[in-house]
N, C-alpha and C positions, 0 to 999 in steps of 0.2 A: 616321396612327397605325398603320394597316397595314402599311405597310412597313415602320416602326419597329420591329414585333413581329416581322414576317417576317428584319430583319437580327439584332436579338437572337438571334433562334432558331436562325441560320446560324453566329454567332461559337463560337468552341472555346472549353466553359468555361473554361482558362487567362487568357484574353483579360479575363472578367467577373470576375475575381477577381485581379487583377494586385496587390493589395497582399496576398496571403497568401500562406507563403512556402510551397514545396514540401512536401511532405510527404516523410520521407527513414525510416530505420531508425531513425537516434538520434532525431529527434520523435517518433516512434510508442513506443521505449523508454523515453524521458522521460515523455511521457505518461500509459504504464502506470503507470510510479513514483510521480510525482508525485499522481495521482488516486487511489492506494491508499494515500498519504501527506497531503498537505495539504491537495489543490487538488479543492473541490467539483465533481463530472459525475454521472455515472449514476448513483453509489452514494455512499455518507458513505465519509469518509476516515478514514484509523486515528485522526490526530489532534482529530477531530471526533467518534469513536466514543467516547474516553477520555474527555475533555475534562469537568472537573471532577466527577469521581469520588472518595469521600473513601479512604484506604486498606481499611476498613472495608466499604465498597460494592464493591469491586476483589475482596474478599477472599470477596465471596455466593456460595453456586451455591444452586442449587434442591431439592437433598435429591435427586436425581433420577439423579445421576451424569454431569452435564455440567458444562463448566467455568468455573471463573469467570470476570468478566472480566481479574480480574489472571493466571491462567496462562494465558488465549490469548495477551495480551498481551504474559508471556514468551513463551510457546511462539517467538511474531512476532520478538522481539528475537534467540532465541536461535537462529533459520535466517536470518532477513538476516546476522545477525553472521556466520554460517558460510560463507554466499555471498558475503560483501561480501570475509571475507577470504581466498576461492579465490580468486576474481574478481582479486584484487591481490595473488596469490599469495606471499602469506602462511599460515605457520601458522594451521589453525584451531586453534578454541577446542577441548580435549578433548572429546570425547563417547565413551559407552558403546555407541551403538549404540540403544538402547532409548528411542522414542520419548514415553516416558510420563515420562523425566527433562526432556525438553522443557517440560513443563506443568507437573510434580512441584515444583518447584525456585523458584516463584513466592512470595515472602515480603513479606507486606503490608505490612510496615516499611518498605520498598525500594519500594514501591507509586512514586512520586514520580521516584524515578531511573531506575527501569525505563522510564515515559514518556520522560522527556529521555533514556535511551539511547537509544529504538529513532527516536528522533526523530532522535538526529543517524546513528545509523544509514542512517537511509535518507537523508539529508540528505547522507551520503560516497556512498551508490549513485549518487545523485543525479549530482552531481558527477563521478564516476567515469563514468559513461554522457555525459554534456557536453564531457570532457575527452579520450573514448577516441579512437582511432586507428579509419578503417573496417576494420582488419585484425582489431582486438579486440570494435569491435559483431558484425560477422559472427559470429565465433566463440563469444561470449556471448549473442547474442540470445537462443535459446530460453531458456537459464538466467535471464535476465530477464522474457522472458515469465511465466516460469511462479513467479517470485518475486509480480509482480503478480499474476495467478491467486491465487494460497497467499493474501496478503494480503487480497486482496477477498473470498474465502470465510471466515476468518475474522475479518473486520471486522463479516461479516452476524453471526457466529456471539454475536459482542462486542453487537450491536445486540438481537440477538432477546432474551441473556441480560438486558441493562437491560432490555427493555420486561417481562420475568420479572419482574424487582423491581420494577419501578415509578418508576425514574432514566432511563427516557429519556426526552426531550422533542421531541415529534414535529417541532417549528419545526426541526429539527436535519436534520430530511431522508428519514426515513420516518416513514409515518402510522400 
């Protein structure tokens, strides 16, 4: 049993994990994406943040001067959309410049499409990162990183607002 441990302990991790596949730029960028989008890890995902909200409960803040969860929610829609469509160098969407029309512009009505925008939103980033060239991960990584970053700050932000109201429910991933 001793030597057993003794050659464990000599092998190059690579060796002990031969069915998992390298770790490379585009998985560490899919990653980001995806866990600030769908797929449960360290933190709840945007789609796990929302996720049955009535337009009405999207549309609360606290009296307080923080946001609801329906303009973070733009807020989110309306910078992946702006990244998604540099990234693929395309026209962005207009803006002013004034980051308060980010948030401003959130309409409860729209509560429902908002979600399934920033969902396939990130669902083309997605895709877009999977299907890139290494000449364009390189070039874009940081801009990705830091899209995850934005995301995951406020997802918390979405998170802290529900447990405010009283719609979140802890089995979802924070207590």
């Amino acid at each position: 049993m001793k030597s057993l441990l003794t050659l464990l302990l000599l092998l190059p991790l690579p060796a002990l994990a031969q069915n998992t596949p390298p770790v490379t730029l585009r998985s560490i960028l899919l990653e980001q994406l995806k866990t600030t989008h769908n797929a449960k890890d360290w933190f709840v995902p945007i789609n796990v943040a929302v996720e049955g909200l009535t337009p009405q409960q999207a549309n609360w803040n606290d009296g307080k001067g923080n946001h609801s969860v329906g303009q973070l929610t733009y807020h989110l829609l309306f910078w992946n959309r702006q990244q998604l469509a540099e990234l693929k160098g395309e026209p962005k969407p207009k803006f002013s410049g004034d980051n308060n029309e980010t948030f401003n512009h959130f309409d409860a009505q729209q509560w429902n499409d908002t979600v399934k925008q920033l969902d396939q939103v990130m669902t083309e980033l997605e895709q877009l990162v999977a299907s890139a060239d290494d000449q364009h991960l390189q070039a874009w990584a940081s801009s990705l990183a830091h899209i995850g970053a934005h995301n995951a700050y406020h997802v918390g932000q979405i998170v802290y607002v529900r447990k405010e109201q009283g719609s979140w429910d802890p089995e979802k991933g924070v207590k």
